[in-house]
N, C-alpha and C positions, 0 to 999 in steps of 0.2 A: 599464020605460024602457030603451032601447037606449043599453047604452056608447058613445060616442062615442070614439074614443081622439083626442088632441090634438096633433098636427104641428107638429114645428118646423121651418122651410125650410132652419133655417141650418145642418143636421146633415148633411147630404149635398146632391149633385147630385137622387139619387133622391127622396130628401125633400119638396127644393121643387119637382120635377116634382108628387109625389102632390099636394101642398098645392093648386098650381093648378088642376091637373083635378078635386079636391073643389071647389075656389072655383068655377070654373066649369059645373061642373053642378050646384051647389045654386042656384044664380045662375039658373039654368032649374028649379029646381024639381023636378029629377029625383033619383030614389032609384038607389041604382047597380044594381038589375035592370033599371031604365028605361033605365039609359046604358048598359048591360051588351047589351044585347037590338038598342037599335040601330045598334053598332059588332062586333056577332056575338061575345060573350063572356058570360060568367057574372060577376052580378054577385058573388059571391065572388073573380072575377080584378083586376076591377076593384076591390074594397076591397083585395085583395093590392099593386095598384101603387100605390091613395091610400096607405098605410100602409105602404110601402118594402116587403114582403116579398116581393115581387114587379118586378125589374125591369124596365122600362116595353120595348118591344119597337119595331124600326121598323113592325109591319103594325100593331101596336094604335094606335100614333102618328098613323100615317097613317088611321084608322077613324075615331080623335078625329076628328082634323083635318074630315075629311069631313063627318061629324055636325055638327059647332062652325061650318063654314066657315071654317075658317083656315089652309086648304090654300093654300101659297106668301107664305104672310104672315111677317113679323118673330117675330110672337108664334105658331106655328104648333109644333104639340106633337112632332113629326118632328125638326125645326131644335132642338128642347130636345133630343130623345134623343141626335142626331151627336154634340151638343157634352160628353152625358152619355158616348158611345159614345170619342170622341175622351179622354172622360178616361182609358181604361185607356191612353192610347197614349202615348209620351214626349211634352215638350212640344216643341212643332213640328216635330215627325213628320206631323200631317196636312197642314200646310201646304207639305212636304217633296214629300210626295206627291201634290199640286195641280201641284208643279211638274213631277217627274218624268213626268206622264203627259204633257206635255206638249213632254219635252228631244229634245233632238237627239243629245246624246250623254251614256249614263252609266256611270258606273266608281263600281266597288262594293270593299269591301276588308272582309274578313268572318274572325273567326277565332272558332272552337268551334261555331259554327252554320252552316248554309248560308246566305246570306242568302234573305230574303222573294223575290224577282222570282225566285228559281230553285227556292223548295221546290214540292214534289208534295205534294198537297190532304193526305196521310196525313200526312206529315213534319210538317206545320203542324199538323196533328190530337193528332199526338203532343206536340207540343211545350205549346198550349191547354191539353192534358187533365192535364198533369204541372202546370202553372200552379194548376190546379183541383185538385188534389191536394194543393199544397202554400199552399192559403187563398190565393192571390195575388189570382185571380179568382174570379167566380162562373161555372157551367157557360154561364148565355145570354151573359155576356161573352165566354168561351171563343167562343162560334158565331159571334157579330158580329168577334171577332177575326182568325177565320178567313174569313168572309165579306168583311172589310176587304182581305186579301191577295189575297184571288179578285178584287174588284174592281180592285186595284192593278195584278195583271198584267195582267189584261182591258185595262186601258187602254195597254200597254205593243203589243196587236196593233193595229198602224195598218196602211192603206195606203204608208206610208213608213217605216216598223218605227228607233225611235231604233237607234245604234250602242251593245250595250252591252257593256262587259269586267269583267269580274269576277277578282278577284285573293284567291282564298281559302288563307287558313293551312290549310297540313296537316292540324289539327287536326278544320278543318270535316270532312273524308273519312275523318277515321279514326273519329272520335268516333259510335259504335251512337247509333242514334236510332228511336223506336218499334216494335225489333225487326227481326230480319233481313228481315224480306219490304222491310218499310218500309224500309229502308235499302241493298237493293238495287235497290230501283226508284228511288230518290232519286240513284241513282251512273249509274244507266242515262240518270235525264233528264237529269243533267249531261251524261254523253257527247251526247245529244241536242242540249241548249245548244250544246255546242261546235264541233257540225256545222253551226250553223245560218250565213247569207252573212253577217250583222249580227252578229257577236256574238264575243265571243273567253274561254276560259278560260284560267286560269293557275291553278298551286299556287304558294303560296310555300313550299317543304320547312322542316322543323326546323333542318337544317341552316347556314340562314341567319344563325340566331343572332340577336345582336344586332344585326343589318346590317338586320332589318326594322324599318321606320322608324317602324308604328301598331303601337300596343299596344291598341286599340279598334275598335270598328267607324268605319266613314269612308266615305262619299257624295259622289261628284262630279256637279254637272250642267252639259251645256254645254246652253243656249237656241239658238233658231233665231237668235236677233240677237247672239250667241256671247258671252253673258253667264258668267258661271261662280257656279254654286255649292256652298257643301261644307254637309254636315249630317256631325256627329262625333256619334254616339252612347255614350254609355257606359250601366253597369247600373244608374241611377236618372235620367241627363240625358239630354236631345237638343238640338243647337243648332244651329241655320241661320243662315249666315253669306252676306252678299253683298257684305261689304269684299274688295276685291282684294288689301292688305297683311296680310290672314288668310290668304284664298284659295289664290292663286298657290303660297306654301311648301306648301301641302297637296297643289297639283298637282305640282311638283316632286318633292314625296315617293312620289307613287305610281309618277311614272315611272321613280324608283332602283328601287321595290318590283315592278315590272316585269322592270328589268333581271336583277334579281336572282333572279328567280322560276323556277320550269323551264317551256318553251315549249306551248303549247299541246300539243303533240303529247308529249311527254313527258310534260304533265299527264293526259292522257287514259289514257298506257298504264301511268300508276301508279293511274289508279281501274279499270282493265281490271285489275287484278293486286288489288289490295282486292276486286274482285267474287268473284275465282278465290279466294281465302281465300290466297292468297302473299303473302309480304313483299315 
């Protein structure tokens, strides 16, 4: 008699995904080389995602979906993975970036990292892969996380391309990140950035001190109907804010942290001097 192992929903996201897709293919009758064969996988992969050891993927989601008919539905096995995919990401981070693709103007305030809209496909790579190193994630969260940024800026190339500025601490251009190659092409696409008509960089130097106003990451968006919004990230939160008595002090702060920053063009010729290995 075949083991059956026994699923509890309530242990994970992944969990109650597998528990469904067993419920609804036993519901038909099918053994999973059956459901395996007509979504193009092995049914050994498909016992891997009923049973969590296998996280559920957007092509197998969508293969369900097709098979089941419930392609574009509520209950649609795709719409479970996002929300699964959305959980490695802060909370309302994706809703963050629903808006952003869609701003007019955004300003970025980034320190020890580059922020996401300016890394190169490696830098993200590196950043995933050391996640996965250190148990945070699993390697196919890694790929979706990666594939989440690719889509992020994709959405950023419009016919009317938003206005964006970016104000990064020292830190992001000094700090090695997946190795020299990796990190000299990552200072090239910055100069890249900063050449572009829409777009403006700044450092803000060490030197600043305490006169830099974020000690966190910080998200500004203006809308086409010149709404304003801020998303303040830190290392376990994300929070989106659309009160204006929040707001406003967050925008006022970034343009001291502007003031105060070195101008674009001195920013440029200090990652021009990090590339040459000078101080």
């Amino acid at each position: 008699m075949v083991n059956i192992k026994e699923l509890n929903p309530a242990t994970s996201p992944e969990a109650a995904y597998g528990a469904r897709l067993r419920g609804a293919r036993e519901a038909r009758g099918w053994k999973q080389d059956d459901l395996g064969a007509r979504i193009g996988y092995s049914g050994r992969h498909v016992s891997g995602v009923e049973t969590g050891r296998k996280p559920p993927t957007r092509r197998f989601s969508a293969a369900v979906d097709a098979v089941l008919g419930l392609e574009g539905t509520a209950d649609s096995f795709e719409r479970e993975w996002r929300e699964i995919k959305h959980g490695v990401l802060l909370q309302g981070f994706p809703e963050y970036v629903g808006f952003e693709g869609r701003a007019a103007e955004i300003r970025l305030f980034e320190t020890g990292v580059i922020p996401g809209p300016l890394q190169t496909r490696a830098y993200a790579l590196a950043l995933a892969d050391s996640a996965v190193e250190r148990g945070d994630i699993t390697p196919e969260q890694a790929e979706e996380r990666v594939a989440f940024l690719m889509e992020r800026q994709a959405a950023l190339v419009r016919p009317v391309p938003p206005v964006v500025i970016a104000v990064l601490d020292e830190s992001c251009v000094r700090r090695p990140i997946g190795g020299p190659s990796v990190m000299d092409a990552q200072l090239e696409h910055l100069v890249d950035f900063a050449a572009r008509p829409n777009t403006i960089l700044q450092l803000a130097p060490f030197s600043i001190g305490e006169r830099r106003p974020f000690d966190r990451s910080v998200n500004l968006l203006t809308l086409q109907d010149r709404s304003v919004f801020s998303y303040v990230e830190s290392q376990t939160q994300g929070q989106l804010d659309r009160e204006l008595a929040s707001v406003v002090p967050l925008v006022r702060a970034y343009h001291l942290l502007q003031a105060e920053s070195l101008s674009q063009t001195a920013s440029v010729d200090l990652i021009h001097q990090l590339r040459k290995g000078t101080p």
